[in-house]
N, CA and C atoms as a LAMMPS dump frame, in Angstrom:
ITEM: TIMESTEP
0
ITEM: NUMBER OF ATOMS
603
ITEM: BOX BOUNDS ff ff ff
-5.0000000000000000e+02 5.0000000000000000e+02
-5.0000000000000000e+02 5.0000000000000000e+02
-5.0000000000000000e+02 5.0000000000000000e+02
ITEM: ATOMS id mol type element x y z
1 1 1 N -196.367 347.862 281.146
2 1 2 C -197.623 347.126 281.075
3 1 3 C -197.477 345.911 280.165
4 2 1 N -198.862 345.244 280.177
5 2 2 C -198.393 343.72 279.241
6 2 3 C -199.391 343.907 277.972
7 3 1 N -198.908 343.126 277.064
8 3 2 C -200.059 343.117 276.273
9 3 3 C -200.268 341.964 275.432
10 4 1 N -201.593 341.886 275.062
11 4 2 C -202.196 340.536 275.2
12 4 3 C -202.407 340.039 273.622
13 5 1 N -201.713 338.994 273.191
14 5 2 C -201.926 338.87 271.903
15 5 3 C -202.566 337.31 271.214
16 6 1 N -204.04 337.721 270.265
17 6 2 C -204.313 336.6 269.871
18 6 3 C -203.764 335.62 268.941
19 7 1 N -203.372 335.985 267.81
20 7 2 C -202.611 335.526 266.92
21 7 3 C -201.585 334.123 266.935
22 8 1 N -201.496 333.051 266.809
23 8 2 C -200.7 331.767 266.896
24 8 3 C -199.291 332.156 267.087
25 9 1 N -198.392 331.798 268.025
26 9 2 C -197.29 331.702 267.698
27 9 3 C -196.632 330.363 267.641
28 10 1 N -195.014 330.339 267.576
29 10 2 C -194.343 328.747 267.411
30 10 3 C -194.775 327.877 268.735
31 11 1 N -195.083 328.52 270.086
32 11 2 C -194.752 328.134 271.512
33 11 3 C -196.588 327.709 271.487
34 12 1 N -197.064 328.559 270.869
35 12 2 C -198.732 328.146 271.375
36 12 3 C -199.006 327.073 271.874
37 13 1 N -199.715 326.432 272.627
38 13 2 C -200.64 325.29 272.614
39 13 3 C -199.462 324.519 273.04
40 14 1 N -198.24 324.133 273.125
41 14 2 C -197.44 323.916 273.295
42 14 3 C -196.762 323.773 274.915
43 15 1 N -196.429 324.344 275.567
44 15 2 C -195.968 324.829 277.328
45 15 3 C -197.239 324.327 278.039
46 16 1 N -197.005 323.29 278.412
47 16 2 C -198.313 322.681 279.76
48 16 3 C -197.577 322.463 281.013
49 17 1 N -198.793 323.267 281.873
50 17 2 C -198.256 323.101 283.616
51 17 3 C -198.495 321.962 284.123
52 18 1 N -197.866 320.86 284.375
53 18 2 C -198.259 319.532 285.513
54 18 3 C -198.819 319.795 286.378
55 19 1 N -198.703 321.028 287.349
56 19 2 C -199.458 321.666 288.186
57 19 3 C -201.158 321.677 288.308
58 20 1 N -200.988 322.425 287.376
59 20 2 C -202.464 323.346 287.083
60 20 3 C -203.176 322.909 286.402
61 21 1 N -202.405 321.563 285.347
62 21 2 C -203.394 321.064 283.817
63 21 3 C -203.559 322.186 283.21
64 22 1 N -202.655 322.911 282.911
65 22 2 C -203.026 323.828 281.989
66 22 3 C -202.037 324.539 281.291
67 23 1 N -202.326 324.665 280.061
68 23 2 C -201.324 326.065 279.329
69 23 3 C -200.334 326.887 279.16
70 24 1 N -199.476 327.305 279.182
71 24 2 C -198.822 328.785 279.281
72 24 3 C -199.674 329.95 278.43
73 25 1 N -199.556 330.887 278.829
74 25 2 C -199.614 331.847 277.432
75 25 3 C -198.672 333.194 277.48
76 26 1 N -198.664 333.796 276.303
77 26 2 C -197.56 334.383 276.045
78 26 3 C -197.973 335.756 276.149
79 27 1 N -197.097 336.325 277.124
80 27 2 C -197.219 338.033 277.176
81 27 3 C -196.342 338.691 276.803
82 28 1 N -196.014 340.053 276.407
83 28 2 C -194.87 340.836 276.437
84 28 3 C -195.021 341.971 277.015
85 29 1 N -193.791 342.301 277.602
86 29 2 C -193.399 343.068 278.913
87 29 3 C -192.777 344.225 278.322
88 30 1 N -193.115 345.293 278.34
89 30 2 C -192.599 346.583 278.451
90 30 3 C -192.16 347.013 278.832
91 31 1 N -190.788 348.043 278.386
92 31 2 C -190.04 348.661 279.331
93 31 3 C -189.809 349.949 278.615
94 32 1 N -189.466 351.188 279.712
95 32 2 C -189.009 352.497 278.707
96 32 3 C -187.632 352.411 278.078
97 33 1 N -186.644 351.861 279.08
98 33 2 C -185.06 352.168 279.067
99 33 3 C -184.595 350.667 278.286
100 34 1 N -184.868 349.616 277.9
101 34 2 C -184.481 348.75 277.485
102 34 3 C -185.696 348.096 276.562
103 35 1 N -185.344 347.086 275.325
104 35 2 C -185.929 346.492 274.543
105 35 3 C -187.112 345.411 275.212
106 36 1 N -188.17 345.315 274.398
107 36 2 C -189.146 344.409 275.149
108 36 3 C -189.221 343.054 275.243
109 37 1 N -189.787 342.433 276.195
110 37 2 C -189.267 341.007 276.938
111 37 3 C -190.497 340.106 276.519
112 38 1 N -190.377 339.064 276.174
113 38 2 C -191.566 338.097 275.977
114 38 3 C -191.621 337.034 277.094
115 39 1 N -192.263 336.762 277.933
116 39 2 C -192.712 335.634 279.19
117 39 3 C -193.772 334.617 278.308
118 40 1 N -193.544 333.627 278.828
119 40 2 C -195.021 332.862 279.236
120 40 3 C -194.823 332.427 280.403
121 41 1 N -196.645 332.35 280.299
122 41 2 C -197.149 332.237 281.657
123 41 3 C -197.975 330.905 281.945
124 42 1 N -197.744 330.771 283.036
125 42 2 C -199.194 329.654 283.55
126 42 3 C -200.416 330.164 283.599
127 43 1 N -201.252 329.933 282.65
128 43 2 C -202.46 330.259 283.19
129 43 3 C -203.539 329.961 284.221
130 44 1 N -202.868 329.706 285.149
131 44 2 C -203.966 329.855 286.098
132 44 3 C -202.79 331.021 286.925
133 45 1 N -201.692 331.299 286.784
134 45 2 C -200.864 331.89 287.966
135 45 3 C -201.471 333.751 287.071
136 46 1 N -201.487 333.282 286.07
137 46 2 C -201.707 334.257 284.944
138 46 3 C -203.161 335.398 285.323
139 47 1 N -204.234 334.3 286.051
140 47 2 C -205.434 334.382 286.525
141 47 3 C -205.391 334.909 287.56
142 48 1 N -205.304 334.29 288.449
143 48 2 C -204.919 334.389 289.84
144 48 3 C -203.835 335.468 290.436
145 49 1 N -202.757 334.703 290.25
146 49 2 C -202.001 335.876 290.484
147 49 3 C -200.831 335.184 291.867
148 50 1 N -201.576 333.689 292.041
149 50 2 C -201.125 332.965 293.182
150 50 3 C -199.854 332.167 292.641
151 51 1 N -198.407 332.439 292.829
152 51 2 C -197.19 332.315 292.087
153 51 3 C -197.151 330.998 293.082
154 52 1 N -197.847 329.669 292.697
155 52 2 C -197.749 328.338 293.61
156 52 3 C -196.783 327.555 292.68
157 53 1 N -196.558 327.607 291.539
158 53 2 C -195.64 326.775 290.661
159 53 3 C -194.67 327.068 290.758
160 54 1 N -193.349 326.733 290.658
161 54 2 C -191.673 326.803 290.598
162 54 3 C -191.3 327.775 289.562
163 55 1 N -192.244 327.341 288.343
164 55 2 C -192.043 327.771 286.938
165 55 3 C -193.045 328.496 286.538
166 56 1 N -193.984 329.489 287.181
167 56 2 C -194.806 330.346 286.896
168 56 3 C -194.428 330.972 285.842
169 57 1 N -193.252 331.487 285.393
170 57 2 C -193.21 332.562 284.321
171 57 3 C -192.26 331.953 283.31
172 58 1 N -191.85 331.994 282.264
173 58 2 C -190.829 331.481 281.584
174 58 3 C -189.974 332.664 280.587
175 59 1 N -188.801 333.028 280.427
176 59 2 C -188.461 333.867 279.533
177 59 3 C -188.284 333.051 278.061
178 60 1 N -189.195 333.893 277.183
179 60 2 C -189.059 332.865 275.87
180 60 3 C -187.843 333.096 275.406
181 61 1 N -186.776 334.08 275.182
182 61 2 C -185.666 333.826 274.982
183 61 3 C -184.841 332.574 275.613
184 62 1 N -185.27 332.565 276.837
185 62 2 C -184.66 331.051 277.522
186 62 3 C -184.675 329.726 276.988
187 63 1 N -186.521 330.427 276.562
188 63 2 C -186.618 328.725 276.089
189 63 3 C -186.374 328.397 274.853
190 64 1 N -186.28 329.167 273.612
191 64 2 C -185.421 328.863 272.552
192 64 3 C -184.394 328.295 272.501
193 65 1 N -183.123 328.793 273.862
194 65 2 C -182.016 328.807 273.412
195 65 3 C -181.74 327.434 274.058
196 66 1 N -182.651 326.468 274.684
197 66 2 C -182.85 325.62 275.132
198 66 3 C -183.18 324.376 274.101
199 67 1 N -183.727 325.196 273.562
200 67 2 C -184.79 324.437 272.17
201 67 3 C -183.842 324.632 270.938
202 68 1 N -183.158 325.659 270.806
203 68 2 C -181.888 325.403 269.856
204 68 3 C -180.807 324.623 270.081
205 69 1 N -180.467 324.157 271.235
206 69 2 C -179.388 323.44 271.837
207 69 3 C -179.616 321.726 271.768
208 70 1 N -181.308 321.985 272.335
209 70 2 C -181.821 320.187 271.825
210 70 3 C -182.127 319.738 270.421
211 71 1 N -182.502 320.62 269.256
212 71 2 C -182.68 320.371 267.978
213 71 3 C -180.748 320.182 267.482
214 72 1 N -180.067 321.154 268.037
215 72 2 C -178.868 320.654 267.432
216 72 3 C -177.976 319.754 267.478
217 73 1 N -179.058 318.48 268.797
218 73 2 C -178.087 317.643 269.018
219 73 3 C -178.401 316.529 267.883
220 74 1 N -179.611 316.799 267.082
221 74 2 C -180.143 315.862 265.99
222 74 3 C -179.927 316.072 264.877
223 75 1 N -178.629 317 264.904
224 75 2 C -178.041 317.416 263.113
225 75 3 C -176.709 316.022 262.819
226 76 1 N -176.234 315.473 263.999
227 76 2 C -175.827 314.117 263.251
228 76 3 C -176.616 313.232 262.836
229 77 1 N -177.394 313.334 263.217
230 77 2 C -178.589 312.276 262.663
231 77 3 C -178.972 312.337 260.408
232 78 1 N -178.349 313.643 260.391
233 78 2 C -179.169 314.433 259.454
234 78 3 C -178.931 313.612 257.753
235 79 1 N -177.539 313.09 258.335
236 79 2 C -176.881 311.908 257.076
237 79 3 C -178.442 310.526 256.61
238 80 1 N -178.122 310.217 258.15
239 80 2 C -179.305 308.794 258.225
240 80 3 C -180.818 309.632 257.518
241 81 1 N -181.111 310.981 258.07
242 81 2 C -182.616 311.454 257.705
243 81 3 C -182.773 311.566 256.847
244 82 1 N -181.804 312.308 255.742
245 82 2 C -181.81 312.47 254.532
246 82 3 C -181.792 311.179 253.677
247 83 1 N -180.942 310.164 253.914
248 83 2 C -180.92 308.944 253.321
249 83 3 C -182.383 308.553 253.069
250 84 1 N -182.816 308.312 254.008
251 84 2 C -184.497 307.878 254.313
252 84 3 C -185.807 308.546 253.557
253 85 1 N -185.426 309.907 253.76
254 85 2 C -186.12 310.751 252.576
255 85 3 C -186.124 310.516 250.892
256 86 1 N -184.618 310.132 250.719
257 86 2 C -184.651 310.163 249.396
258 86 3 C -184.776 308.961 249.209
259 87 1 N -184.998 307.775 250.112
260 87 2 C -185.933 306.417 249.567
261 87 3 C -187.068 306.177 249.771
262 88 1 N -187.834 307.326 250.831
263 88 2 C -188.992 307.833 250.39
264 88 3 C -189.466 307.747 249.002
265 89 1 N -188.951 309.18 248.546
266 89 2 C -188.858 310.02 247.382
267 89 3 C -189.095 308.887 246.304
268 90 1 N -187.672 307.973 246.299
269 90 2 C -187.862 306.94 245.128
270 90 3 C -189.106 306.041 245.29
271 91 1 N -189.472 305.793 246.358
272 91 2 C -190.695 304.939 246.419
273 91 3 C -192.198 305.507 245.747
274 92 1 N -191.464 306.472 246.123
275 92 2 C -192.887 307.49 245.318
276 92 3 C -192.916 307.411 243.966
277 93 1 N -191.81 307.695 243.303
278 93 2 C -191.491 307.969 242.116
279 93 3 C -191.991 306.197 241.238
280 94 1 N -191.54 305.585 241.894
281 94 2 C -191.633 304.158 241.345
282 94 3 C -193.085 303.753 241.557
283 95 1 N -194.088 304.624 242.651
284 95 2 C -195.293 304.064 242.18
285 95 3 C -195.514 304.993 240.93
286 96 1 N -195.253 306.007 241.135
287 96 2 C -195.693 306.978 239.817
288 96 3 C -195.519 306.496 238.444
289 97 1 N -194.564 305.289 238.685
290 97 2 C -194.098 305.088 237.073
291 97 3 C -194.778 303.699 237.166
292 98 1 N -196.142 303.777 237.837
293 98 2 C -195.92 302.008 238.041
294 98 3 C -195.55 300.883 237.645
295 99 1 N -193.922 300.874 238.713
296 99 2 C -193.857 300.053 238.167
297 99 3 C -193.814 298.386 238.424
298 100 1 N -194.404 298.512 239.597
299 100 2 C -195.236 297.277 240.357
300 100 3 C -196.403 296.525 239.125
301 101 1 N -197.485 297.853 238.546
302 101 2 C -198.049 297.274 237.559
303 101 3 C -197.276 296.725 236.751
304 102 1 N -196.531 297.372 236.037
305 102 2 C -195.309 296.287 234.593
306 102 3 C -195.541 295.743 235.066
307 103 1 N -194.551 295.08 235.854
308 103 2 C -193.999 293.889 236.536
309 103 3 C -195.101 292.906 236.407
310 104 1 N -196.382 293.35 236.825
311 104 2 C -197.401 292.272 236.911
312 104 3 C -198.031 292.052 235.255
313 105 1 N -197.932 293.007 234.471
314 105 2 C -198.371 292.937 233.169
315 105 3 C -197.324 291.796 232.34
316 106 1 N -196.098 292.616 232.597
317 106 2 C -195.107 291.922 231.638
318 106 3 C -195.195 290.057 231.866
319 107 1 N -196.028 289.597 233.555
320 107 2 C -195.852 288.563 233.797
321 107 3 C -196.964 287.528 232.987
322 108 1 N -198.389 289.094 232.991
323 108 2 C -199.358 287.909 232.192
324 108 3 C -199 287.734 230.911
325 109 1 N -198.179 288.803 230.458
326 109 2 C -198.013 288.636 228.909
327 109 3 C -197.496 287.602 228.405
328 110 1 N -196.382 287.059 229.213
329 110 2 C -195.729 286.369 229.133
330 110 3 C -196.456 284.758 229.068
331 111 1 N -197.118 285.166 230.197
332 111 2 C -198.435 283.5 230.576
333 111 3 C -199.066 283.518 229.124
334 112 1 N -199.391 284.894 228.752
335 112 2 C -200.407 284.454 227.491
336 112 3 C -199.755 284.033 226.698
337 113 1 N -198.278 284.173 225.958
338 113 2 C -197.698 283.977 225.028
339 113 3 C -197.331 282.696 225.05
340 114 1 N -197.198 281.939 226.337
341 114 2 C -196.928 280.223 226.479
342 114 3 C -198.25 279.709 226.37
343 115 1 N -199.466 280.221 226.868
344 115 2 C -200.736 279.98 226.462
345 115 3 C -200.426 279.764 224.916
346 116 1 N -200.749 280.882 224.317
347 116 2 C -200.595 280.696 222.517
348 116 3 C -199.922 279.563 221.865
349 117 1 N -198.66 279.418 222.669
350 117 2 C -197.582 278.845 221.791
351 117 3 C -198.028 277.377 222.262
352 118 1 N -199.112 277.171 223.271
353 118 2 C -199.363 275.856 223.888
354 118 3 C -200.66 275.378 222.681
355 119 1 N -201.137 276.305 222.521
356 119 2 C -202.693 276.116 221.539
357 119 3 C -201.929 274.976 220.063
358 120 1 N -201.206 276.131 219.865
359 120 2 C -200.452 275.503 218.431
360 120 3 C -199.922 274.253 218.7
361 121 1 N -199.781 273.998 220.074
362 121 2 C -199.161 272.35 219.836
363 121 3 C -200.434 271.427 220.129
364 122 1 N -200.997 271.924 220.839
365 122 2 C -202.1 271.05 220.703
366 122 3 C -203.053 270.623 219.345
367 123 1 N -202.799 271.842 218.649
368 123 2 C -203.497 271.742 217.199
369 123 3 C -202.988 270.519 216.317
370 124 1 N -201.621 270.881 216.439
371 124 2 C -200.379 269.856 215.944
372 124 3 C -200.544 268.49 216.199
373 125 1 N -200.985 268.01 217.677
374 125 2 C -201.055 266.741 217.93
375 125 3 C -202.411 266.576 217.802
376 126 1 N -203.408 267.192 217.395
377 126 2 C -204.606 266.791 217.036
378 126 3 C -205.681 266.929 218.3
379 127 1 N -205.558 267.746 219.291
380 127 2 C -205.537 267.46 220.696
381 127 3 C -207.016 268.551 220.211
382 128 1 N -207.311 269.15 219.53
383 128 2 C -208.087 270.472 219.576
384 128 3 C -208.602 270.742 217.523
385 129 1 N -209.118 270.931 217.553
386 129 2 C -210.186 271.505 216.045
387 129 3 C -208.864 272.376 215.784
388 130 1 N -209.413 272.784 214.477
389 130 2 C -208.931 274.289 214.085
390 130 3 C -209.59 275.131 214.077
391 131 1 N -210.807 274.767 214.033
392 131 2 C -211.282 276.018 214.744
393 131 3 C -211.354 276.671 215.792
394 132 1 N -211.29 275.305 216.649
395 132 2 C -211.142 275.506 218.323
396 132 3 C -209.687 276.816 218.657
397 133 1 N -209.23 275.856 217.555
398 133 2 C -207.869 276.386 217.729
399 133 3 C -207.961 278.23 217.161
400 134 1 N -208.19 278.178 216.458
401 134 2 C -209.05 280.195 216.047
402 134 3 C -209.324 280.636 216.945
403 135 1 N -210.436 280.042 217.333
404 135 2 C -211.288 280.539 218.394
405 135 3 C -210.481 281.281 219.318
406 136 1 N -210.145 280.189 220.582
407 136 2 C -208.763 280.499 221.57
408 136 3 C -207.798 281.357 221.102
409 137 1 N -207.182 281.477 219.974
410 137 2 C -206.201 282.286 219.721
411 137 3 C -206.434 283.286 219.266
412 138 1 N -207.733 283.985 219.205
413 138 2 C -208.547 285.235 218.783
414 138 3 C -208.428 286.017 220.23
415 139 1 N -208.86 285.107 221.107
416 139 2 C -209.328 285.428 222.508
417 139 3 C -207.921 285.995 223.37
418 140 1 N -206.769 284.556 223.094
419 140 2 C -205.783 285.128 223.912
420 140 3 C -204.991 286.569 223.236
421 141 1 N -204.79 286.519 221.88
422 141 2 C -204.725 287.645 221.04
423 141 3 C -205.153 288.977 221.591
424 142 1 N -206.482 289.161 221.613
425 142 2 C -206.977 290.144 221.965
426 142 3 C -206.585 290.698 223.599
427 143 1 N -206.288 289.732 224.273
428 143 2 C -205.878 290.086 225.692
429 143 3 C -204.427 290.837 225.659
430 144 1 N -203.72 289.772 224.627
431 144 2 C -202.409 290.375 224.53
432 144 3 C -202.459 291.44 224.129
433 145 1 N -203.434 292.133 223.254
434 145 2 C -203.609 293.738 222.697
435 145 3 C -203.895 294.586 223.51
436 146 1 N -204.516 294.016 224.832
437 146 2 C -204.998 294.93 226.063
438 146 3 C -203.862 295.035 226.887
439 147 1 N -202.707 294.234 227.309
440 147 2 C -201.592 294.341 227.884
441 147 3 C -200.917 295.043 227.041
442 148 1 N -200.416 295.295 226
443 148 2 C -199.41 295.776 225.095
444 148 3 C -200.057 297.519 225.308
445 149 1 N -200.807 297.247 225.235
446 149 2 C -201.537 299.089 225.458
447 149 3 C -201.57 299.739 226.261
448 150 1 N -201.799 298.862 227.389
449 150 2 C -201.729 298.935 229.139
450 150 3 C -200.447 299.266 229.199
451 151 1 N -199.376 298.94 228.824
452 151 2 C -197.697 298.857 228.823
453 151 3 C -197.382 299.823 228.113
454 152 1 N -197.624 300.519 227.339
455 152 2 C -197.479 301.606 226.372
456 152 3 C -197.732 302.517 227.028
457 153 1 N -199.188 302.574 227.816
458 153 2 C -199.69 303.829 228.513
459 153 3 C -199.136 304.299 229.406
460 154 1 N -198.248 302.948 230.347
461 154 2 C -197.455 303.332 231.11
462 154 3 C -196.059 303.644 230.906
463 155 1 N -195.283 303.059 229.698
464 155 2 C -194.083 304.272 229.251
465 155 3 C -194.616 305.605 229.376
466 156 1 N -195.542 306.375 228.59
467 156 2 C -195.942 307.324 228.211
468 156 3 C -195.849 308.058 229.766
469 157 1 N -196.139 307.688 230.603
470 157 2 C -196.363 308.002 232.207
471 157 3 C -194.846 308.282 232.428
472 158 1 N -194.084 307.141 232.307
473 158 2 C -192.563 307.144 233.068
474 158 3 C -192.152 308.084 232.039
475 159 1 N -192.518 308.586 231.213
476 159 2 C -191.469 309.403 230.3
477 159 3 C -191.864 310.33 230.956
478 160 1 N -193.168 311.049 230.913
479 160 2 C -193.641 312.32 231.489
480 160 3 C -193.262 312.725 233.193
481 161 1 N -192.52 311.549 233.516
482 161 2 C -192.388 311.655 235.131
483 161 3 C -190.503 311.666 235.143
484 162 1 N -190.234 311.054 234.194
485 162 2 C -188.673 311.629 233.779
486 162 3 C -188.35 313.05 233.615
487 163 1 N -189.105 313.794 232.723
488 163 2 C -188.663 315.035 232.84
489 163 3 C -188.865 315.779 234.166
490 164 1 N -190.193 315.492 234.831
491 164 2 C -190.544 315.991 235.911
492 164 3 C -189.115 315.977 237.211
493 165 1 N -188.352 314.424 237.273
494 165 2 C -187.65 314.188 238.337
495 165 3 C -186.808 315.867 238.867
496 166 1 N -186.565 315.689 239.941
497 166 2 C -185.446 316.438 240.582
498 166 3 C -184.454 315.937 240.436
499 167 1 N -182.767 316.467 239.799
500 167 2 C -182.043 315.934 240.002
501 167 3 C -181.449 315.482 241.402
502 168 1 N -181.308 314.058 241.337
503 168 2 C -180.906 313.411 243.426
504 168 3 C -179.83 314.269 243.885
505 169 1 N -178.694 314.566 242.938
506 169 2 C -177.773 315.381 243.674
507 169 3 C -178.151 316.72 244.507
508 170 1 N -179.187 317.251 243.632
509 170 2 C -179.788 318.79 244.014
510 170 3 C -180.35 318.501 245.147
511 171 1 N -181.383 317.556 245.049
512 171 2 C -182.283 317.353 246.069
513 171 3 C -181.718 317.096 247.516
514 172 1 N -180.712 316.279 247.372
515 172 2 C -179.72 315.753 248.917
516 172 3 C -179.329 317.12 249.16
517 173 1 N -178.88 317.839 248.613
518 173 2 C -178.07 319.436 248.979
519 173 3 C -179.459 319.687 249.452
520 174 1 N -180.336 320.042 249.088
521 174 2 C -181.341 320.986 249.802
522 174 3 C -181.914 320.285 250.737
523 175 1 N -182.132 319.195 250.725
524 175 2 C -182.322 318.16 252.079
525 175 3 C -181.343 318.778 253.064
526 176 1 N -180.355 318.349 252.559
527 176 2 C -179.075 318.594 254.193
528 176 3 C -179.174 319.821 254.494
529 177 1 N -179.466 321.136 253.66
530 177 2 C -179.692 322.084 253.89
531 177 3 C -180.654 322.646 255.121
532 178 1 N -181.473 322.059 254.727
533 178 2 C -182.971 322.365 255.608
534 178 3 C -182.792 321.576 256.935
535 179 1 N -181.813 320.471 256.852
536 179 2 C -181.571 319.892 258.411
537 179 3 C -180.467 320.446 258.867
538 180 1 N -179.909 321.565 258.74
539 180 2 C -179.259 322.565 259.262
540 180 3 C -179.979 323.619 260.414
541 181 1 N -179.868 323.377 261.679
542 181 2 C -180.772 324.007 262.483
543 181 3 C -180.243 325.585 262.548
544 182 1 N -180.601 326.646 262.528
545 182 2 C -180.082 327.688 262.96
546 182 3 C -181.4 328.483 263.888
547 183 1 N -180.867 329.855 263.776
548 183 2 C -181.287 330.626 264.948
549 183 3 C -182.407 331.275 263.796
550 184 1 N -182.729 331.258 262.925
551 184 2 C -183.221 331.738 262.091
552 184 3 C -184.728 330.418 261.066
553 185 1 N -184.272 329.314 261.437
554 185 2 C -185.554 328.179 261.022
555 185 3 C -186.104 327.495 262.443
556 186 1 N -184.856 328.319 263.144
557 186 2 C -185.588 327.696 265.059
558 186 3 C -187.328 326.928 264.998
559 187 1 N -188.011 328.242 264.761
560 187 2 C -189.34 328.756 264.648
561 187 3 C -190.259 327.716 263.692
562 188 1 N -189.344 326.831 262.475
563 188 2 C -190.288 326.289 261.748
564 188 3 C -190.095 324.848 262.673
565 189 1 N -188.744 324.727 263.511
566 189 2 C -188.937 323.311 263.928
567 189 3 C -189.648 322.846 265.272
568 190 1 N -190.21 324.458 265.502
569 190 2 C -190.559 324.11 266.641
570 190 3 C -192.277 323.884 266.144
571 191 1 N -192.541 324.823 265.232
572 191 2 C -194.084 324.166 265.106
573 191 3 C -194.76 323.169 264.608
574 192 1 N -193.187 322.779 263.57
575 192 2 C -193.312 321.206 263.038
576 192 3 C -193.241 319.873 263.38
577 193 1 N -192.138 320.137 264.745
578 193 2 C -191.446 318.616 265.341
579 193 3 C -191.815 318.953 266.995
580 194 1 N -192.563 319.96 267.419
581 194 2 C -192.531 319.851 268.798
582 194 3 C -194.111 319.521 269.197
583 195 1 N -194.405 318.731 269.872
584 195 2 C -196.239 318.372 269.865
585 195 3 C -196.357 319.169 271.166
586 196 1 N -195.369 319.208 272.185
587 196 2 C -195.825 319.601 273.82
588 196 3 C -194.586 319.175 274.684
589 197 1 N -194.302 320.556 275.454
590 197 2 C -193.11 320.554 276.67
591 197 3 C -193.96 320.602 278.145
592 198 1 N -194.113 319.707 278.63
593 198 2 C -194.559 319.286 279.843
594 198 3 C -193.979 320.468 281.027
595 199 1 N -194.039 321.146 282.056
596 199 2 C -193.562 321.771 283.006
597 199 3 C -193.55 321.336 283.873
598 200 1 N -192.762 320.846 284.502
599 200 2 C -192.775 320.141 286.215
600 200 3 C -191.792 321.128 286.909
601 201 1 N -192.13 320.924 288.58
602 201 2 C -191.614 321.573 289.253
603 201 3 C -190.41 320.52 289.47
């Protein structure tokens, strides 16, 4: 007899008939004298009972070993994938430490400090008061105290995100690791990287 199970598996939602517009779903087949068999089915042949498709039934052992054979043709790839990941990874890491902000801080700081050093010559050639000259250099002062703090806060960040790092060597090993297909992570790549296997006759 068959029996009927709700529960998600890797194949779910997955196996569509061109036929029928519709589905597979997954039964298992019983036997006394031998171990039990898993099919999917078309559901409408499933319904019916009218075997009009080529591919009415499918043995899921089949289609694994089908599906292990096409995932393993993408383990040369696995050099280039991993590469890509771990400049991911750094991209991440480098907003974390922002350090796009520095970059833009260290630039006004810099503007302000030729600002400053511009005030004083103008004072020099008489171009501006001295008080004027206070004034302005109170103002750019104080900005420079808001960048210098801003810049501080963010060491404090990159330090705390230093200890955090993964070492890259570790990380590439367990990268290449996990793009190692076997008969045993089959199951995670199929619910991760497969959207839908079309059925045509």
């Amino acid at each position: 007899m068959y029996q009927k199970h709700q529960m998600k598996y890797p194949l779910s939602g997955k196996l569509y008939c061109e036929k029928h517009k519709c589905y597979y779903v997954r039964r298992i087949r019983h036997y006394k004298n031998k171990k039990d068999v898993i099919f999917w089915y078309c559901s409408s042949f499933h319904k019916t009972g009218k075997k009009d498709c080529v591919l009415a039934c499918l043995k899921e052992e089949d289609l694994y070993e089908a599906l292990f054979s096409a995932f393993k043709g993408y383990e040369i790839y696995k050099e280039e994938i991993c590469k890509e990941l771990l400049f991911l990874y750094q991209e991440c890491l480098n907003e974390e430490d922002g350090f796009e902000e520095k970059v833009l801080l260290m630039n006004e700081l810099k503007s302000l400090e030729m600002k400053k050093d511009k005030l004083i010559d103008l004072a020099l050639d008489g171009a501006i008061s001295k008080e004027n000259l206070e004034h302005r250099k109170l103002i750019i002062e104080k900005q420079i105290e808001g960048i210098r703090t801003k810049l501080e806060e963010l060491e404090d960040k990159k330090s705390t995100a230093e200890k955090s790092k993964i070492n890259y060597k570790v990380l590439k090993e367990h990268i290449l690791k996990q793009l190692v297909i076997t008969k045993e992570n089959l199951e995670n790549y199929i619910e991760e990287l497969l959207d839908k296997i079309i059925v045509v006759e």
